[in-house]
Every structure is written in C-alpha cells, then in structure tokens.
LUMROMAR-995584 format. One record per residue (C-alpha): residue number from 1; x, y, z. Coordinates in pm, 1 decimal. Layout:
    n         u         v         w
  NUM         X         Y         Z
...
This chain:
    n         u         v         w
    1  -10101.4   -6396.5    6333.8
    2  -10031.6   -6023.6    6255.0
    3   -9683.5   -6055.4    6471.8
    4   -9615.7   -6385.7    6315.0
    5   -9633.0   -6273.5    5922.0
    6   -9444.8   -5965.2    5992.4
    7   -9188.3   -6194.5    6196.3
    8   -9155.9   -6448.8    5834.8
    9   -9127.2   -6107.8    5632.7
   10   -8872.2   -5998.6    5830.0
   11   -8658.0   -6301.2    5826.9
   12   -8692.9   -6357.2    5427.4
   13   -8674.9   -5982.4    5320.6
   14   -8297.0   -6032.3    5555.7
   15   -8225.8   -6326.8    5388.3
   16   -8308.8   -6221.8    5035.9
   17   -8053.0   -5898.7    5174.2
   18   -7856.4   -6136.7    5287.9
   19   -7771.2   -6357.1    4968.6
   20   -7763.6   -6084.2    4736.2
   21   -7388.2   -6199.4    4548.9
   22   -7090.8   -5890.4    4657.0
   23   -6965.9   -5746.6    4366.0
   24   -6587.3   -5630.3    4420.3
   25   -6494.4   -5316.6    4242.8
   26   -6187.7   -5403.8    4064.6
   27   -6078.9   -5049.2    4048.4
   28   -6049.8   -5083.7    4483.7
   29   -5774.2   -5355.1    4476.9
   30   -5544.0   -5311.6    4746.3
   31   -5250.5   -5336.6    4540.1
   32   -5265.7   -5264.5    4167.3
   33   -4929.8   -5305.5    3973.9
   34   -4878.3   -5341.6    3591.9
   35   -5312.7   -5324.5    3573.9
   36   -5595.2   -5107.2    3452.9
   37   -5900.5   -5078.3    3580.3
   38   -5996.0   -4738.1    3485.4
   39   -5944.0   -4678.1    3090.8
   40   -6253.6   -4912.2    3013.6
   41   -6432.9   -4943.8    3383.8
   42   -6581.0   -5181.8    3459.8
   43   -6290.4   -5455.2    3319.2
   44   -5953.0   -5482.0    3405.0
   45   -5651.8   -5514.9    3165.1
   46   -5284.5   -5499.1    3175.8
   47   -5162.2   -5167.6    3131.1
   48   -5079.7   -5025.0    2819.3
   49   -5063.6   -4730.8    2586.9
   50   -5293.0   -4627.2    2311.4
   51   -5099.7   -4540.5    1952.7
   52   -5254.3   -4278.3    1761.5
   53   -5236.5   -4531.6    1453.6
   54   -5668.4   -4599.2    1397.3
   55   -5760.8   -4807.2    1089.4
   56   -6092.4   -4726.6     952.3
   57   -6291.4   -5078.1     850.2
   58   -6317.9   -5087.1     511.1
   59   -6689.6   -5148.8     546.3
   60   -6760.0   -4848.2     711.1
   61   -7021.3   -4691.0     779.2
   62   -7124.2   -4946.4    1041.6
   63   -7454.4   -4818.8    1128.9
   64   -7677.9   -4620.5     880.5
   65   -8014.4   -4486.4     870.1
   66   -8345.3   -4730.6     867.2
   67   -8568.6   -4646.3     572.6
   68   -8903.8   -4580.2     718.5
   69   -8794.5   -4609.4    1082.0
   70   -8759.2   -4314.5    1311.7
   71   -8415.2   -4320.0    1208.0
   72   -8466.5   -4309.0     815.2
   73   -8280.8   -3935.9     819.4
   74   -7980.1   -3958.4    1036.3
   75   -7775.8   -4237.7    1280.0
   76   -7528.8   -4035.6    1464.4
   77   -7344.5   -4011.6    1795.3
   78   -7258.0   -4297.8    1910.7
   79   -7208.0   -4429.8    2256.2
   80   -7072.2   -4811.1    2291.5
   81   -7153.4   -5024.7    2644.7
   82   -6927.1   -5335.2    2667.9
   83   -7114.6   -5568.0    2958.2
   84   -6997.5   -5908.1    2976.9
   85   -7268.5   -6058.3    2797.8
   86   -7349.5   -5813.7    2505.0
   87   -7215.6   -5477.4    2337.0
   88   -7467.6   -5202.5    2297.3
   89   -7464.7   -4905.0    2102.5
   90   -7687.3   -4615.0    2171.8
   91   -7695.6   -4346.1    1922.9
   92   -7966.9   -4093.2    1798.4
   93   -8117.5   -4026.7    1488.5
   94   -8455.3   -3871.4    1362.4
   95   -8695.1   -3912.7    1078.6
   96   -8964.9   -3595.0    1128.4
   97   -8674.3   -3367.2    1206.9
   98   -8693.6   -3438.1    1582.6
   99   -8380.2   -3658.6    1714.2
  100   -8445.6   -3941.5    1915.5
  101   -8245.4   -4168.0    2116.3
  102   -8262.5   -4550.7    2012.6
  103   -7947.7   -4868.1    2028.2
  104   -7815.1   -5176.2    1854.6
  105   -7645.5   -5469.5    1954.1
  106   -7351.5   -5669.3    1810.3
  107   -7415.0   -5998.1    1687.9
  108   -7285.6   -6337.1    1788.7
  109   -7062.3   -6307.4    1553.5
  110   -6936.4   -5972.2    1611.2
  111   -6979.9   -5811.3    1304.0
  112   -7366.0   -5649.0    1223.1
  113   -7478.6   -5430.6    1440.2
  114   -7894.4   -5550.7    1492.6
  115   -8125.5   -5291.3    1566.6
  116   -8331.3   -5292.1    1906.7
  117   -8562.0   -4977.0    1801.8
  118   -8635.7   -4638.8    1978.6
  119   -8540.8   -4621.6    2349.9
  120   -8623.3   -4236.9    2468.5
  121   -8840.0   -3990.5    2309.0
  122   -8853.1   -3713.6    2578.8
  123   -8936.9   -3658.6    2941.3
  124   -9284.0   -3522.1    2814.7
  125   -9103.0   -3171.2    3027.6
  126   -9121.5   -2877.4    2782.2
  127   -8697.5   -2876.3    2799.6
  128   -8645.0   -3183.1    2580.7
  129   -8950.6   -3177.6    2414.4
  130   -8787.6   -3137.5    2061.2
  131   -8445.5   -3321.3    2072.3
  132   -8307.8   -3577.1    2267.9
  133   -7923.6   -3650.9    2150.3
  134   -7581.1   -3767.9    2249.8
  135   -7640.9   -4029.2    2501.1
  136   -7377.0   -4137.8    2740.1
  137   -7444.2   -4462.9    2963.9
  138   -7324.8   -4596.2    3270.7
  139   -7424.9   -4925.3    3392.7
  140   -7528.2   -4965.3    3719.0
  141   -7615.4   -5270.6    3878.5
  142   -7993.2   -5184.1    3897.9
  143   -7989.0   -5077.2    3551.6
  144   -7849.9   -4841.1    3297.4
  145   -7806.0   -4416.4    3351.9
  146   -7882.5   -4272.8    3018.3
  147   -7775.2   -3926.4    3030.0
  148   -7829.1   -3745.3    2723.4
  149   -7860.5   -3380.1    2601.7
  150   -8237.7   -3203.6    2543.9
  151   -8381.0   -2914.6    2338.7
  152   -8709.1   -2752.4    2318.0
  153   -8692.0   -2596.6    1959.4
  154   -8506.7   -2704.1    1667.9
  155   -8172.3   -2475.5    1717.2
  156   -7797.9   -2551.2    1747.9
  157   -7724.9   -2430.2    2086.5
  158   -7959.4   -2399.6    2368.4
  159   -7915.8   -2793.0    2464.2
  160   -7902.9   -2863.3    2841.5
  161   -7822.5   -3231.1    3005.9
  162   -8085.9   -3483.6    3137.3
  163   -8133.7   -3843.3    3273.8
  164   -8282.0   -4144.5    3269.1
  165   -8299.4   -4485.2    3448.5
  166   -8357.4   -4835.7    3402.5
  167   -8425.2   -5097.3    3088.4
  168   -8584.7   -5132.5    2788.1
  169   -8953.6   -5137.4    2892.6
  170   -8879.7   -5010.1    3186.4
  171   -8742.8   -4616.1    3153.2
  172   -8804.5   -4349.5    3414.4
  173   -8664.8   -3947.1    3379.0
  174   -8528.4   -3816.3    3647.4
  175   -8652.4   -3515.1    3753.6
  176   -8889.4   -3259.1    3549.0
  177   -8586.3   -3002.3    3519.1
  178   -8265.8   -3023.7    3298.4
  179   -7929.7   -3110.6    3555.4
  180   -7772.5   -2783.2    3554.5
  181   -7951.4   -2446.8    3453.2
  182   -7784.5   -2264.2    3188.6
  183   -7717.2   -1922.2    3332.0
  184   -7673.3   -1593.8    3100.6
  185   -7376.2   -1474.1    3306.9
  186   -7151.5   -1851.9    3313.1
  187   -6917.8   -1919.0    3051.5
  188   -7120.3   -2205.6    2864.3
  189   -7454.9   -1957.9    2845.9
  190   -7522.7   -2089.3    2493.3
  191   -7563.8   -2462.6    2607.6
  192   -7427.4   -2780.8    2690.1
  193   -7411.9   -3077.0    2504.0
  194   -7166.4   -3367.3    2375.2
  195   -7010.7   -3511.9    2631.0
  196   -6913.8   -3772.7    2837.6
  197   -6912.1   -3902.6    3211.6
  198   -6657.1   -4089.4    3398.1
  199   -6643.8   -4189.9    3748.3
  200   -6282.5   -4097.6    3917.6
  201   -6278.1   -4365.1    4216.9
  202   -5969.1   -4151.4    4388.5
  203   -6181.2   -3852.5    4384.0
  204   -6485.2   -4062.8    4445.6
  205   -6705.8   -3871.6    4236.4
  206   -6831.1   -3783.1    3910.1
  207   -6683.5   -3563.2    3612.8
  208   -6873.2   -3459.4    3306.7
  209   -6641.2   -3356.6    3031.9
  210   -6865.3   -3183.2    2810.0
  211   -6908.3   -2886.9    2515.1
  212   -7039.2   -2575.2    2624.6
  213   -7132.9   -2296.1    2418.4
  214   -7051.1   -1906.0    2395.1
  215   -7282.2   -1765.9    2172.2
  216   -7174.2   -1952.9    1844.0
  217   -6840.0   -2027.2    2012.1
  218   -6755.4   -2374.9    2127.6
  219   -6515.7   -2518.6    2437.9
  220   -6459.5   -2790.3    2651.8
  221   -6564.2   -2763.0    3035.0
  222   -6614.0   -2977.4    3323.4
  223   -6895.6   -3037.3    3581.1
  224   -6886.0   -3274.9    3912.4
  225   -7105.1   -3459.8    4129.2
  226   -7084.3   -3673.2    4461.9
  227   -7392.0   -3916.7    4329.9
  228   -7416.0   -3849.0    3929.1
  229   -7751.6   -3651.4    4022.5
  230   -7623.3   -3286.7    4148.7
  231   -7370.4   -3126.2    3969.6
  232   -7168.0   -2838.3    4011.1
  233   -6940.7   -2662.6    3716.0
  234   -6543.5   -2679.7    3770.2
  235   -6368.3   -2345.6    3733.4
  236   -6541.4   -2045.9    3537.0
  237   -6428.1   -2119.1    3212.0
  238   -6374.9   -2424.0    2995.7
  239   -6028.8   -2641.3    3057.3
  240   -5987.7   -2646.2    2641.3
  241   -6083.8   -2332.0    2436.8
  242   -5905.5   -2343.8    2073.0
  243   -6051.1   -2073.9    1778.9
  244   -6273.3   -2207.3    1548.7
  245   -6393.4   -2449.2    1845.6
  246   -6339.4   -2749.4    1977.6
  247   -6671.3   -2987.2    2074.1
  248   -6740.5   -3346.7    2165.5
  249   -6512.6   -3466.1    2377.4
  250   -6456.6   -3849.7    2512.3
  251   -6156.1   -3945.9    2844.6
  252   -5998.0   -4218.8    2993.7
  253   -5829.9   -4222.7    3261.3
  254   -5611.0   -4509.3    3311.5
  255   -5500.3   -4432.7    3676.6
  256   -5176.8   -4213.5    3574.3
  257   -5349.6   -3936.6    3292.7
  258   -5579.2   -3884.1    3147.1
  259   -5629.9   -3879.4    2745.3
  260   -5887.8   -3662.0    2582.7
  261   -6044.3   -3750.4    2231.0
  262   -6255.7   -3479.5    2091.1
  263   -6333.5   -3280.3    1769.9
  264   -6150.6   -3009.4    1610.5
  265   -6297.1   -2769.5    1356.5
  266   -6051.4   -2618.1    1102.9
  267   -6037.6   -2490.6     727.6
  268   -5976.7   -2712.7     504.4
  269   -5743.3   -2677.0     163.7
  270   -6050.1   -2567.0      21.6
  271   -6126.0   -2290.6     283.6
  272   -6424.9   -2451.8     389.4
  273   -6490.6   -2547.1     764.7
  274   -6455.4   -2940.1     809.2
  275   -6371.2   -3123.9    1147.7
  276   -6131.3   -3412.4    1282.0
  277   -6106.3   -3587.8    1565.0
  278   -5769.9   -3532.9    1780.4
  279   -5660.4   -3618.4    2154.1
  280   -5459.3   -3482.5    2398.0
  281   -5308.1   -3598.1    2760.7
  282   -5335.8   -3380.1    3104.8
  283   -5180.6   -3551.3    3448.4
  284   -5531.6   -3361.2    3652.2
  285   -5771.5   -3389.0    3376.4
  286   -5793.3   -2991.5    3394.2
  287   -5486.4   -2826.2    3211.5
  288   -5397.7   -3000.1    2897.8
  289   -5112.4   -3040.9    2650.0
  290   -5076.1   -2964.2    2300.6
  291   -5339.7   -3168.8    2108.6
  292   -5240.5   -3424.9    1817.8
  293   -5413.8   -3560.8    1519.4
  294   -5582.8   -3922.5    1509.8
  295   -5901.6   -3890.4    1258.9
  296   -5933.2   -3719.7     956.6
  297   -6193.1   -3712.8     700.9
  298   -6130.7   -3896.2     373.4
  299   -6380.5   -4113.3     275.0
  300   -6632.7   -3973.7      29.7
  301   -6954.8   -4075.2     305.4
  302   -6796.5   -3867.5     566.2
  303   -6772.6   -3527.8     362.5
  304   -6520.4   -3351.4     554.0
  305   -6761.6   -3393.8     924.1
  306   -6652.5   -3625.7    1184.8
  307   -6828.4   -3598.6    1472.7
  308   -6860.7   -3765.6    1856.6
  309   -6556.4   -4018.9    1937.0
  310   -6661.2   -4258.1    2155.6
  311   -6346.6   -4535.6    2257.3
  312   -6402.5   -4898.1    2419.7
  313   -6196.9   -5188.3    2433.5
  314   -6356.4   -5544.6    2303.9
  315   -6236.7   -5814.5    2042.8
  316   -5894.8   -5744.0    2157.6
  317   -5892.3   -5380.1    2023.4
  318   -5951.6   -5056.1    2142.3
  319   -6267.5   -4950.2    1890.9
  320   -6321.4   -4570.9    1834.7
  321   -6667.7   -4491.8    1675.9
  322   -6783.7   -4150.1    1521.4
  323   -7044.3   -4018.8    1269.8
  324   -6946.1   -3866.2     944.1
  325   -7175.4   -3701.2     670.6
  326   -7371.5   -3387.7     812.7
  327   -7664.5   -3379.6     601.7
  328   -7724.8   -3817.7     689.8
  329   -7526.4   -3909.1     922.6
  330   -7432.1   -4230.4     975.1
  331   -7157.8   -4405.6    1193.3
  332   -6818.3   -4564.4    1102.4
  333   -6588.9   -4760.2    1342.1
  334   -6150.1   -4747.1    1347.4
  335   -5961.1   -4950.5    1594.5
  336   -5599.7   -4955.5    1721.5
  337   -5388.3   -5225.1    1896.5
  338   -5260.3   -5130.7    2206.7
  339   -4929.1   -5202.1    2328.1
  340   -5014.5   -5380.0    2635.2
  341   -4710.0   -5479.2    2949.8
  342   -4630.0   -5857.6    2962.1
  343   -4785.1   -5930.2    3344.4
  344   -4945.3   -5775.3    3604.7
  345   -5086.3   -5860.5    3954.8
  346   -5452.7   -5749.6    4122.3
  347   -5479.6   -5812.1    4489.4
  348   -5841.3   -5749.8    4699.9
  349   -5909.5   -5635.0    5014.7
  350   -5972.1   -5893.0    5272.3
  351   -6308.0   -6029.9    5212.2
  352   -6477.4   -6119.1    5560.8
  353   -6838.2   -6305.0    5577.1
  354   -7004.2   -6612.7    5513.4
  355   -6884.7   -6628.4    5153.8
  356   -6867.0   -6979.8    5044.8
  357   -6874.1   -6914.9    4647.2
  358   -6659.4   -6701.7    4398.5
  359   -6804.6   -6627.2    4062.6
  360   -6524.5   -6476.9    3808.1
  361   -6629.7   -6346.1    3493.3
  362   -6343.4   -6290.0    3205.1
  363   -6164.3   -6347.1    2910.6
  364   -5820.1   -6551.7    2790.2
  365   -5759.1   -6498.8    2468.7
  366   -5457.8   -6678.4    2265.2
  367   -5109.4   -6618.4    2443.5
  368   -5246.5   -6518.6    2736.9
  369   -5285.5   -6637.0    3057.3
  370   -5489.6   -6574.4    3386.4
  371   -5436.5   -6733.3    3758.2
  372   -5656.3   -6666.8    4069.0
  373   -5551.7   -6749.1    4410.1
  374   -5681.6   -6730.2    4755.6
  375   -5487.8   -6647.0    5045.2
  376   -5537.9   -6594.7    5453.9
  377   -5478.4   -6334.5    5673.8
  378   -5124.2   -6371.9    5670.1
  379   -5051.7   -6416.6    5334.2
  380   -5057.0   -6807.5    5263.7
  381   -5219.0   -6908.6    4925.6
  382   -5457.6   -7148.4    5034.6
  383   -5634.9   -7254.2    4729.7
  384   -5604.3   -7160.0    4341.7
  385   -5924.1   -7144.1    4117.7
  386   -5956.9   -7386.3    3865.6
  387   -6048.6   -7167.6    3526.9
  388   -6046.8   -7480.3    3301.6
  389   -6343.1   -7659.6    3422.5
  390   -6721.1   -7617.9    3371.5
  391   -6845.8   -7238.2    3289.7
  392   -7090.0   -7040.7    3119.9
  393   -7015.4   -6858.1    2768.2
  394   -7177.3   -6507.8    2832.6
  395   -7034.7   -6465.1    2467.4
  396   -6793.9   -6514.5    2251.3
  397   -6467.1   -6518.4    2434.6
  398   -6604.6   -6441.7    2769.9
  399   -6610.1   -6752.6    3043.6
  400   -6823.8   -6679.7    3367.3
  401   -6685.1   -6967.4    3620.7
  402   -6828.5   -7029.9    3999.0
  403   -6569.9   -7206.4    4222.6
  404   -6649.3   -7325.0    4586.6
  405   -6389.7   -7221.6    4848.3
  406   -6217.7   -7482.9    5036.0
  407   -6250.0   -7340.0    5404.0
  408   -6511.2   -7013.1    5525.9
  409   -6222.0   -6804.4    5711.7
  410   -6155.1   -6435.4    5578.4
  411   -5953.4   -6428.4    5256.4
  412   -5799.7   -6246.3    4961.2
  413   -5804.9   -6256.2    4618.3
  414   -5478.4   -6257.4    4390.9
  415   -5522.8   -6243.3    4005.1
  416   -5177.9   -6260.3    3799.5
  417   -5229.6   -6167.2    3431.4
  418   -4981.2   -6235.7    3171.7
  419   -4933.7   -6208.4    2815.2
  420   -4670.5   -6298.3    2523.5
  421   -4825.2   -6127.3    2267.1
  422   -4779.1   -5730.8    2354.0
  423   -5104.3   -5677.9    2167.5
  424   -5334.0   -5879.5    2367.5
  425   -5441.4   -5932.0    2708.1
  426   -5658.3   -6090.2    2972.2
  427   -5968.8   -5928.7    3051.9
  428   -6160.8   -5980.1    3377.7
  429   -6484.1   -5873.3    3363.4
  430   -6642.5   -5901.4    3723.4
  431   -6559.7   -6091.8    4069.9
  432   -6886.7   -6188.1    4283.5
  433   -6873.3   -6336.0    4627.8
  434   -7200.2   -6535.1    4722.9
  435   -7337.3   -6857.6    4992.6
C-alpha cells in the first residue's frame, strides 16, 4: 500500500507540474521591432518617447493622510504596481513618528485611490525596528518582492535596504540582516535609501539604482545581483554626484537607454533649499548626460519639497507620482502622453510541448489595433486568434481571451500592433500556454 500511495503522489504532484500554464516573457521575443517591453515590464507597447511636458491633476494631492490611522501624519513615497487586474500603490506614512509601509488600490473607475491598510511594520530585527520606508515592488509570479529601506533610530541617514515576500496576510522577511552592510570606508557610508530596482534581461540580472549617503552629502549609486537576494555595489563611487545632492532616483530602460528621474535639491529665489524632480538619459545606465527639468514645485500643498518619482504607464498615459509638503506629506500624480510609433511586430520563440491552449491578456484601446498569429516551423501562419469573441474583463480596458489551437505541432507566436492615434497604443499584458 506504502509503494502504491507514493506511486499516486508521484503521478499527481507530475501532473499538477505538469499543467502549471507557461508564461512567455515578452521581453525574450525572438524578434522585437518597433516594441517595448522593458520601459513598464511586465507589458509590452509600441515604442515611443517620453516628453518632458507632465500636467499635474488639478485635484492633486491624490493620496493624503488618514485621520486616526497609522497614517494620520504623513502619506509619502510612492511606488505604483500595474498587474492586469488592479493598480496598487504602496507608500509609507506614520502616525507615532515611526514610518510604516501600507497601499491603496484604484477604483473601478479609475479615479480614488481606496485604502487597503498597513502592510509591513518591521522584521521584528533590531535594523528596521524604527522605520520602514520607500518601498519598491516587483511582482513575481509567487507573489510580490517588497524591498524597502529600514532604520533603527529616528535619524536621516543610517537607512540600509531589506525584503520581503508574499501577500497581504501572508508576508515573510527575508533574512534577519539588512542586504548590503554599510561599510565606514565605501562611498555611501552614511546609508542607503530611495531607490528603485529593475531587472535588465540582456544582462540577466538585477540593478538597484539607489541614494547613498556621505555624511550629510547625497548621490546616486548602483548595486547588482544574479537573483535579487545578493548584491554587490557597482564601481566605488556613485554614477551621479551633483552639489547640494541629488536623491531618489526612478529608470526605465526601454531596450536602447536608459532615462533617469530623480530629485534635485537647489536654492530657491528665496535662498532657501527646495527640491524638483529632473531626468536624464545614459546609453549603459552608468555615465549620464546633462540632467533637464520636468517637476517643479508650485502648488501651495507641496511647499517647495517634491520628493520620490515613481513613473508607470496605465489609462493610456505614462503617470509620474511624488510627495510634496515635508512637514505632511501627501502624494500628487502628473501624467504625459507619449509619442508612440504607428506599428510594430513581436515574434516568440518556438514553443514545443503539449500546449493545446493560448491565454492572451491585453488591451485595445480606440484607434488601435492588435493581431495574433500562429505559425510552424517554417514560417506558415497556420491559424490567427480570434480577439473579438468571448473573454474575461480583468478591468476596465483589459480583455483576458483563451483560444484553442487548431493542430498540437511546435509553433510561434506573431503579435502585430498598430495604432493611428500617435498617443495611444496596444498593450499586451501576458501570453500563457496551457492543456
């Protein structure tokens, strides 16, 4: 009996293994022209170019402290994750002095952002017993990495970087020890902290853009890693260093360059230190060019501080959110329309296996159009996927289809995306393979 169960264990733990759906990575097409799937990873766009022409919304700020929550004091530094069926926003704030790290979601209706409550509150390690700030989050298929900056004591610099896994409910730290050590004889000695994480598929690893600190001195330096776990600092001093500092600083890389937002700190006509957010381009992501203007302080709720860009791409604009106040923060939202190329093609690898079912997860917004084909071996289209029939709304705008395939022999997958409208594009979210 003893052979027999393990025999029936066997058999369903390979065929739960077994029909587990393949996700494709749409940044490994095997050809790629006029497409991006880098800028806002995990979804693929046309190409395009970013102006640096942001609108503020009038109704700024978007997201403001909770009277008699544990964010009654401050909502600041934001971090937005677009999924195909919600938008998140993780941010901190405090209300006892101590930050915490908490998130929101957007509406149905895509315009309140509805609060979900506290989310981490420390690793219960004496590093990040004090402060927890300045999350950035990747989403993995097993569940979200929440990296995020720790303190111990209630000080400016001194921050180091931590992690955690999983879901609401369900959070786990990652180790009992900060990622990397600060270290009195490295350049960022003083700390690390505002940052943000990118995976570089032709590198095929990690790179942490973040702020390090020089006594009260602030740059921009990099860190790698092979598995997001282990990292190792680039070069011996940071890749942007600009007098009275530069901090907080957001990339994308869109396959050609990359573009750099971050925070500037200057005098203002009033001789007083204040702080705007600028960008700049660099074709390695480790010398960069001469940095330009994009955010400035105006409104009277910002008071001369912006603080932590964060840029993502949904309802057909790129978003870029911040904090402004110092004092309360709270967090305001600008967009831009990119100027995105008229077509562009996406072809996979050749997909081998028993794969009977293609699930196709996207968007095709007005003037725009998207067309999936399968071909063989040698080329031949051999079936195109019907996008107007029956589907699933994951949200607004965004169609998750399953088509059958017509025959089981190995295959590609060729998406064409078009658009008339040089603001707009197709978005594909996801491609799944499954029985």
């Amino acid at each position: 009996m003893k052979g027999l169960t393990g025999t029936l264990l066997l058999l369903l733990t390979l065929g739960q293994i077994f029909a587990q759906p393949k996700h494709i990575p749409l940044h490994d097409g095997e050809k790629m022209n006029g497409v991006d799937p880098f800028s806002f990873a995990p979804q693929l766009l046309l190409s395009h170019t970013i102006p640096n022409a942001f609108r503020k919304l009038p109704k700024n700020p978007v997201l403001t402290p909770t009277p008699g929550s544990w964010d009654s004091r401050d909502a600041a530094d934001p971090f937005v994750l677009v999924t195909p069926d919600s938008i998140m926003m993780f941010y901190d704030g405090d209300n006892d002095d101590r930050y915490h790290i908490g998130y929101a979601v957007l509406d149905s209706l895509g315009w309140n952002w509805e609060k979900r409550g506290l989310l981490l509150s420390g690793s219960g390690n004496a590093w990040d017993s004090y402060h927890q700030i300045a999350p950035v989050v990747l989403g993995e298929s097993d569940g979200w990495r929440i990296y995020y900056n720790g303190h111990f004591e209630d000080e400016e610099i001194g921050y180091v970087w931590g992690l955690a896994e999983g879901r609401p409910g369900q959070i786990r730290y990652r180790g009992a020890r900060p990622l990397m050590a600060l270290d009195s004889l490295l350049w960022d000695f003083g700390g690390q902290n505002y940052g943000d994480i990118l995976y570089l598929p032709h590198l095929q690893r990690y790179r942490m853009y973040y702020t390090g600190f020089q006594g009260p001195l602030a740059g921009i330096g990099v860190a790698e890693s092979r598995d997001g776990y282990s990292w190792t600092r680039v070069g011996t001093q940071p890749v942007i260093n600009r007098l009275p500092g530069v901090i907080a600083p957001d990339v994308l890389y869109n396959g050609r360059e990359y573009w750099m937002y971050f925070v500037t700190l200057y005098l203002n006509e009033r001789g007083r230190i204040a702080t705007k957010i600028c960008r700049t381009r660099s074709g390695d992501g480790l010398t960069w060019q001469e940095p330009e203007d994009v955010l400035i302080a105006g409104k009277k709720w910002e008071r001369n501080r912006l603080m932590r860009p964060h840029l993502s791409y949904f309802q057909g604009r790129v978003q870029l959110f911040y904090c402004g106040g110092g004092g309360r923060w709270q967090i305001g939202n600008a967009y831009a329309n990119a100027s995105f190329e008229g077509a562009g093609e996406w072809l996979s690898r050749l997909q081998e296996g028993r794969y009977r079912e293609i699930t196709l997860t996207f968007e095709k917004p007005l003037n725009t159009n998207l067309t999936v084909t399968l071909s063989d071996e040698a080329g031949k289209v051999v079936q195109t996927l019907d996008l107007e029939g029956e589907y699933r709304a994951l949200r607004p705008g965004v169609k998750q289809i399953t088509v059958r395939r017509n025959t089981g022999e190995p295959f590609r997958i060729a998406m064409r995306l078009e658009s008339s409208d040089p603001t707009r594009t197709p978005v594909v979210h996801s491609i799944s393979l499954g029985e």
